[in-house]
C-alpha positions as a printed NumPy array, in Angstrom:
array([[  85.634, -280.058,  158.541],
       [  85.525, -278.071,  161.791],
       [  82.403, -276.395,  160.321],
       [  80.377, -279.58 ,  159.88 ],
       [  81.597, -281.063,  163.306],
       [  80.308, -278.153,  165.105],
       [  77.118, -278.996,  163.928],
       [  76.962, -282.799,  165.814],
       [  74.27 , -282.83 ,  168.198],
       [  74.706, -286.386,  169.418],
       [  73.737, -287.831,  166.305],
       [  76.427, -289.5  ,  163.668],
       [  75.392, -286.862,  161.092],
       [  76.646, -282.917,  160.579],
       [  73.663, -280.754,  161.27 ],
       [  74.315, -277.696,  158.345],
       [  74.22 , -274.357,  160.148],
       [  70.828, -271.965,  159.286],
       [  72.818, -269.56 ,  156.749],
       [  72.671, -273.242,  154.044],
       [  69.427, -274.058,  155.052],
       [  68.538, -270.114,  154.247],
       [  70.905, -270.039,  151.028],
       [  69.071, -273.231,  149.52 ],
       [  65.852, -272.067,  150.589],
       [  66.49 , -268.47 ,  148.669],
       [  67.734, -270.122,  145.301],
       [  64.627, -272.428,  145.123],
       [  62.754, -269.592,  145.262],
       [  64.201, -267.403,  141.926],
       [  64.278, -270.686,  140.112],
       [  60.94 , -269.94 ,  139.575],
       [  60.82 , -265.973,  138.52 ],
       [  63.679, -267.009,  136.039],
       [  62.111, -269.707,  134.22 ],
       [  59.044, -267.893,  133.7  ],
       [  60.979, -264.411,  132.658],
       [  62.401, -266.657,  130.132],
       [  58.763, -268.215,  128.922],
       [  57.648, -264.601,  128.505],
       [  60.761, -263.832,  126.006],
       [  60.083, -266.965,  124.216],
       [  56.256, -265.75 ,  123.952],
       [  57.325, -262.599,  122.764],
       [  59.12 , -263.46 ,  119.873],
       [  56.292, -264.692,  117.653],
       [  53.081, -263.31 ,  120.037],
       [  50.347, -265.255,  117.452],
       [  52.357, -268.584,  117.211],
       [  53.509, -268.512,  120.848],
       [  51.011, -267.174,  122.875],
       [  50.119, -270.148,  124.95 ],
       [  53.598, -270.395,  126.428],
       [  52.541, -267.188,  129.052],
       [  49.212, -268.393,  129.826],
       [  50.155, -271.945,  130.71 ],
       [  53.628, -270.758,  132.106],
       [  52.19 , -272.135,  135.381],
       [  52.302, -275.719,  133.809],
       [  54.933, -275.639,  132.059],
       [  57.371, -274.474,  135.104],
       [  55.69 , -277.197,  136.504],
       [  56.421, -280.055,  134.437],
       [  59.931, -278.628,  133.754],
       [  60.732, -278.232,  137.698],
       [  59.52 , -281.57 ,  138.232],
       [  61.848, -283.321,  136.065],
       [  64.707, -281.313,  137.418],
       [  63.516, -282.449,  140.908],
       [  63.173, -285.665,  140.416],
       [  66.585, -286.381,  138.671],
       [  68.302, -285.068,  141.752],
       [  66.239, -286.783,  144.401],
       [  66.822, -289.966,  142.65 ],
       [  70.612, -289.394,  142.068],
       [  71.876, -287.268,  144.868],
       [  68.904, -287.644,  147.089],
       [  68.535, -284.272,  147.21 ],
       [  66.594, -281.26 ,  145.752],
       [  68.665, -278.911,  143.208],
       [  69.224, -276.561,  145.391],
       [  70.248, -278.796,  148.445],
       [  72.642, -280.095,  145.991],
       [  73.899, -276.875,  145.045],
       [  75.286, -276.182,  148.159],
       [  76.337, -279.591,  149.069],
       [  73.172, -281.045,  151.692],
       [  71.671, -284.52 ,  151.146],
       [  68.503, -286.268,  152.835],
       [  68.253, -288.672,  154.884],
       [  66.26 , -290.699,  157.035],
       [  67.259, -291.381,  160.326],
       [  67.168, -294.796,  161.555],
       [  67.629, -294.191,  165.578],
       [  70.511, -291.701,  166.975],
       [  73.328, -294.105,  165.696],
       [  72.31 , -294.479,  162.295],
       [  70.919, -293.322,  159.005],
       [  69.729, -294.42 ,  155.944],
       [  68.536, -293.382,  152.266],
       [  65.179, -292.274,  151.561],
       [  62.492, -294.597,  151.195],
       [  60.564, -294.616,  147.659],
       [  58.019, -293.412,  150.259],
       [  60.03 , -290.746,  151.092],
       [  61.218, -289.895,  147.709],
       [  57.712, -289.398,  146.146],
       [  56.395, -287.444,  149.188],
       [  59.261, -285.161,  148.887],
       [  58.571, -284.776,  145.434],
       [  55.052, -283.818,  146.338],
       [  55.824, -281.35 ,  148.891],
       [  58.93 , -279.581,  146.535],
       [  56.769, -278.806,  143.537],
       [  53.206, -279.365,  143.643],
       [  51.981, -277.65 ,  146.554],
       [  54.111, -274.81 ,  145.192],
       [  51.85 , -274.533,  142.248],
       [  48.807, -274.854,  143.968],
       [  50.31 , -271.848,  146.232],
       [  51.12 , -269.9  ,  142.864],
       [  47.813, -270.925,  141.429],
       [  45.872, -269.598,  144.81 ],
       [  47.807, -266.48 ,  144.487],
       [  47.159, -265.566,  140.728],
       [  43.54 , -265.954,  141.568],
       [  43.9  , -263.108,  144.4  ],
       [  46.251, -260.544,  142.233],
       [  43.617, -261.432,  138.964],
       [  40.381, -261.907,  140.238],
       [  38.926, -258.613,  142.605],
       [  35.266, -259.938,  142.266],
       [  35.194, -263.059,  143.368],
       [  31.654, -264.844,  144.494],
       [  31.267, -265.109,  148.526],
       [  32.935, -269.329,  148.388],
       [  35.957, -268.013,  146.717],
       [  36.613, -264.997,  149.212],
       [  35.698, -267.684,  152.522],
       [  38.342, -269.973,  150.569],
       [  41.038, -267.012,  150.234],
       [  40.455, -265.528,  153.546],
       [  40.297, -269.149,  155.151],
       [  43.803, -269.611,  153.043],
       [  45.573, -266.659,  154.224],
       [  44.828, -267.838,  157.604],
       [  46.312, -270.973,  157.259],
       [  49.559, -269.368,  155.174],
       [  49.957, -267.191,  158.54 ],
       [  49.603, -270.25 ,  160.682],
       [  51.848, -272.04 ,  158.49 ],
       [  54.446, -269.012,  158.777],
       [  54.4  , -269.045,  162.49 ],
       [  55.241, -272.5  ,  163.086],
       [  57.855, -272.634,  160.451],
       [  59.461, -269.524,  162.327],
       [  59.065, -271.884,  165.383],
       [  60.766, -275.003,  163.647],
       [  63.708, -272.634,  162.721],
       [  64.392, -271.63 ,  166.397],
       [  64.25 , -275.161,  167.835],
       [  66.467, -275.949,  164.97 ],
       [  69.127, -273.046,  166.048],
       [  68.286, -274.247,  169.586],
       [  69.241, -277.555,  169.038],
       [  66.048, -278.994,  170.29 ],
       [  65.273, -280.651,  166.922],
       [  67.329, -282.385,  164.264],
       [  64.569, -280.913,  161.445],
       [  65.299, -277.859,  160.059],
       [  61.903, -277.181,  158.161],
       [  58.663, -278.584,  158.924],
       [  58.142, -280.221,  155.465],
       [  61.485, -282.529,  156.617],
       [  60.22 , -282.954,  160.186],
       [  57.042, -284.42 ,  158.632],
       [  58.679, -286.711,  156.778],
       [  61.284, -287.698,  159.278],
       [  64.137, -286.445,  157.256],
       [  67.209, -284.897,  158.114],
       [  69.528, -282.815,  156.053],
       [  73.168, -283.114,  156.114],
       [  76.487, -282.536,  153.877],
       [  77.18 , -284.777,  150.95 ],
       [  79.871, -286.935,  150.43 ],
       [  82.267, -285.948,  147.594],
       [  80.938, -287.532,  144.123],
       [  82.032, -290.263,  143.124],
       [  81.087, -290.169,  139.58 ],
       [  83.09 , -289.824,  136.442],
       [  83.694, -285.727,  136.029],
       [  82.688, -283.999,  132.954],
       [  86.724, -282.887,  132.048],
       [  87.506, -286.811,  132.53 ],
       [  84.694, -287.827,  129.889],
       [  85.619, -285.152,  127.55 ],
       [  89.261, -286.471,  128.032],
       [  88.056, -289.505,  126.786],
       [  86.482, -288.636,  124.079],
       [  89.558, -286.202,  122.747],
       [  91.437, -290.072,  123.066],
       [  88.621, -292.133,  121.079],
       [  88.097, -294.02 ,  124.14 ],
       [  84.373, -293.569,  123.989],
       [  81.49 , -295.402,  124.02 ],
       [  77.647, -295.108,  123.737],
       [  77.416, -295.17 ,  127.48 ],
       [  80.087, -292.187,  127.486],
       [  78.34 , -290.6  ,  125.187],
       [  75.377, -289.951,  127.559],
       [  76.859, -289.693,  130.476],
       [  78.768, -286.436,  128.721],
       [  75.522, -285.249,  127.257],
       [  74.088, -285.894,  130.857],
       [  76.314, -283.586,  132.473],
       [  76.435, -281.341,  130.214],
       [  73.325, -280.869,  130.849],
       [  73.63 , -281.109,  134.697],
       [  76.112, -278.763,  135.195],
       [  74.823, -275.897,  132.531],
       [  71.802, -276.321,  134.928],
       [  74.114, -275.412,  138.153],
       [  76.2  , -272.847,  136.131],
       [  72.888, -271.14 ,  135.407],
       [  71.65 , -271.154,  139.137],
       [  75.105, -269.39 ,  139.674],
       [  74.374, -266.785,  137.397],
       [  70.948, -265.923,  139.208],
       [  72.538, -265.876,  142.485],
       [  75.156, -263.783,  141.525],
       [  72.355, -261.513,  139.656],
       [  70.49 , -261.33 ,  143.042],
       [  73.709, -260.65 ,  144.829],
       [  74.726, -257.731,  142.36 ],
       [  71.439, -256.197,  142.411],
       [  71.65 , -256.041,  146.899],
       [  74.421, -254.467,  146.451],
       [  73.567, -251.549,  143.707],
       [  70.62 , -251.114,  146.093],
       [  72.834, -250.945,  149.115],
       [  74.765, -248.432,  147.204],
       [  71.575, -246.233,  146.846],
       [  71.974, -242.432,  147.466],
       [  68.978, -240.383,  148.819],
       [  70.918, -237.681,  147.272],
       [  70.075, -239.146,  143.633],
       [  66.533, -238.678,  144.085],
       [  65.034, -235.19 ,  142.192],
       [  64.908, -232.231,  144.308],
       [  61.6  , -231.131,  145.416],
       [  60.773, -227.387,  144.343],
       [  60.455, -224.327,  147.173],
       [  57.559, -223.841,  148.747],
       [  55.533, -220.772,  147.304],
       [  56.543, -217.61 ,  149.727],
       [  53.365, -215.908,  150.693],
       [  52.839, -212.448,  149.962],
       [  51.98 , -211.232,  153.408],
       [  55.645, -212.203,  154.016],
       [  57.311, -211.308,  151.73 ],
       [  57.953, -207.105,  153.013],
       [  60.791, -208.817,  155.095],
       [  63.132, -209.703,  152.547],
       [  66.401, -208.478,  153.676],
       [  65.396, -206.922,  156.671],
       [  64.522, -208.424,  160.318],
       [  60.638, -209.239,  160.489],
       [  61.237, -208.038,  164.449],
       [  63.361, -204.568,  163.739],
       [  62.176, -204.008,  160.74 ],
       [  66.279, -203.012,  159.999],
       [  68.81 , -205.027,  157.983],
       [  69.73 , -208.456,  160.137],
       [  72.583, -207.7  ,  162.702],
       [  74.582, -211.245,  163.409],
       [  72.051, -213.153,  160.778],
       [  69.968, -216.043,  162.646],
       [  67.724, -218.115,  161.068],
       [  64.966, -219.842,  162.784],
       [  64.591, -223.456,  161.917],
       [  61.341, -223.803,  162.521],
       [  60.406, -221.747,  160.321],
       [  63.064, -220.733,  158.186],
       [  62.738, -216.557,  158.712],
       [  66.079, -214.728,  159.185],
       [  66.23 , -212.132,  162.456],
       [  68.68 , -210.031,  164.14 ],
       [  70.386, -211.884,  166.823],
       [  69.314, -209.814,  170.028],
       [  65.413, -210.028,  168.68 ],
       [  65.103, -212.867,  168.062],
       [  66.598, -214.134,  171.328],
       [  64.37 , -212.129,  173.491],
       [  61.341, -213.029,  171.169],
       [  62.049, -216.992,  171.87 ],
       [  62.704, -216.605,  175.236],
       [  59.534, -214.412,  176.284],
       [  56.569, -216.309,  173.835],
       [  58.808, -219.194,  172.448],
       [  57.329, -219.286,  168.612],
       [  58.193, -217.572,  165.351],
       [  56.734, -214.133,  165.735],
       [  55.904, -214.445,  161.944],
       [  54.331, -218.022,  161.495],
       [  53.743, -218.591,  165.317],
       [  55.622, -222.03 ,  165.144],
       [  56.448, -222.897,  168.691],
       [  60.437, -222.854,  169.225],
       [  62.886, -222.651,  171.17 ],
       [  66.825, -221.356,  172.014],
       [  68.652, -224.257,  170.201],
       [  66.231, -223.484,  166.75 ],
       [  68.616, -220.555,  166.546],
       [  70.717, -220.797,  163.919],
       [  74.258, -218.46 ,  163.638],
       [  74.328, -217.751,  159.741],
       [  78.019, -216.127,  158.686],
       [  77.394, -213.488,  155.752],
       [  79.925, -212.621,  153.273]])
């Protein structure tokens, strides 16, 4: 509770802090990757029979997300996500009060959440697809990255008022609809263990019946978006865990043959190394005394003329 009421800014709701905002924001966006990596799986099993599952994945995420949308607008005023981590909408009446969404509101937030996503997708399948498009189609993709930067710069704007506390609207999508986000109140409906409860009693009745088999439902939904987040979580960290040392090791370079007459002996002398130094520029081995006045009179590599200098010296201990 001391979260949320740090988050009042004069206003009778708890603003949620930018890390929710951001955590809703990133599972919307794998919902999306998920159900189509499971379209592809289905289309895979039977390639001739199920073919048309990949190429209208588009639609079909579509029509599927849009269901799933609008069942949680209309019952927890809310998108799934937003529900996920406990944030509602609501519509702000004046700085005392607030109110549910309007049908208004409801349908225009049902717009924004999932089709102008797949007009988005659809714009970007036709730039990864297509490389020779006619003249109108490049105008229209060069005029639409233009407006996706625009778009990105004012929704990085909307953010910092946000942390600022200079505006109530987190996103610009809310602020355009006058809608605020804020944390739910606990549910008040019948649980899923209660129903089942029920039914293990015999106290059950048509209505119970469909209320378990719609949160059944409901919740494998939720338990699924766990999963992904925790996928996405376990996959930062293997990469976090990622050793440079793993990678292959490149091969020597090829040692040229005009070099090669000082192996084991000082390129400078011309005798075996006395106190072995190594050059780091270059990677030649010298006697100690040479090489020091070599440095310090024409400060380069006497073999490969690399410029260098005192601290390049390198004390190597021979056994």
């Amino acid at each position: 509770m001391a979260e949320r009421g740090a988050h009042l800014t004069g206003t009778t709701f708890a603003k949620p802090s930018i890390f929710e905002i951001a955590a809703h924001k990133s599972l919307a966006k794998i919902l999306e990757p998920a159900a189509k990596r499971i379209i592809t799986f289905l289309a895979s099993i039977d390639p001739e029979k199920y073919a048309w599952l990949h190429q209208w994945s588009n639609e079909i995420y579509l029509i599927s997300i849009t269901v799933l949308q609008n069942y949680y607008l209309n019952n927890y005023s809310a998108s799934f996500s937003e529900t996920f981590y406990g944030l509602k909408r609501i519509a702000l009446t004046d700085s005392k009060g607030t109110a549910k969404l309007s049908n208004k509101q409801l349908k225009l937030s049902l717009i924004i959440l999932v089709v102008l996503p797949y007009f988005q997708r659809k714009i970007e399948d036709l730039k990864n697809e297509n490389t020779n498009l006619d003249k109108k189609w490049k105008y229209f993709i060069r005029m639409y990255n233009i407006l996706y930067v625009i778009k990105e710069i004012f929704s990085f704007r909307q953010y910092l008022l946000y942390l600022s506390n200079k505006s109530i609207y987190p996103t610009l999508s809310l602020r355009l609809l006058k809608i605020n986000l804020t944390f739910a109140n606990s549910s008040k409906e019948t649980g899923l263990i209660e129903l089942l409860r029920l039914l293990g009693q015999g106290n059950i009745n048509a209505n119970s019946a469909l209320e378990i088999l719609r949160l059944t439902i409901v919740r494998s939904i939720e338990a699924s978006a766990f999963f992904l987040q925790f996928l996405r979580w376990w996959n930062q960290e293997n990469y976090a865990d990622f050793n440079l040392l793993r990678l292959p090791v490149p091969p020597p370079p090829q040692i040229p043959e005009s070099v090669k007459i000082y192996k084991g002996i000082c390129p400078i002398c011309r005798r075996k190394p006395w106190i072995h130094t190594a050059l780091s520029v270059s990677g030649f081995v010298y006697c100690y005394q040479c090489i020091l006045l070599e440095i310090r009179k024409n400060k380069k590599c006497p073999v490969t003329n690399y410029p260098a200098k005192e601290d390049d010296l390198i004390r190597l201990y021979m056994h």
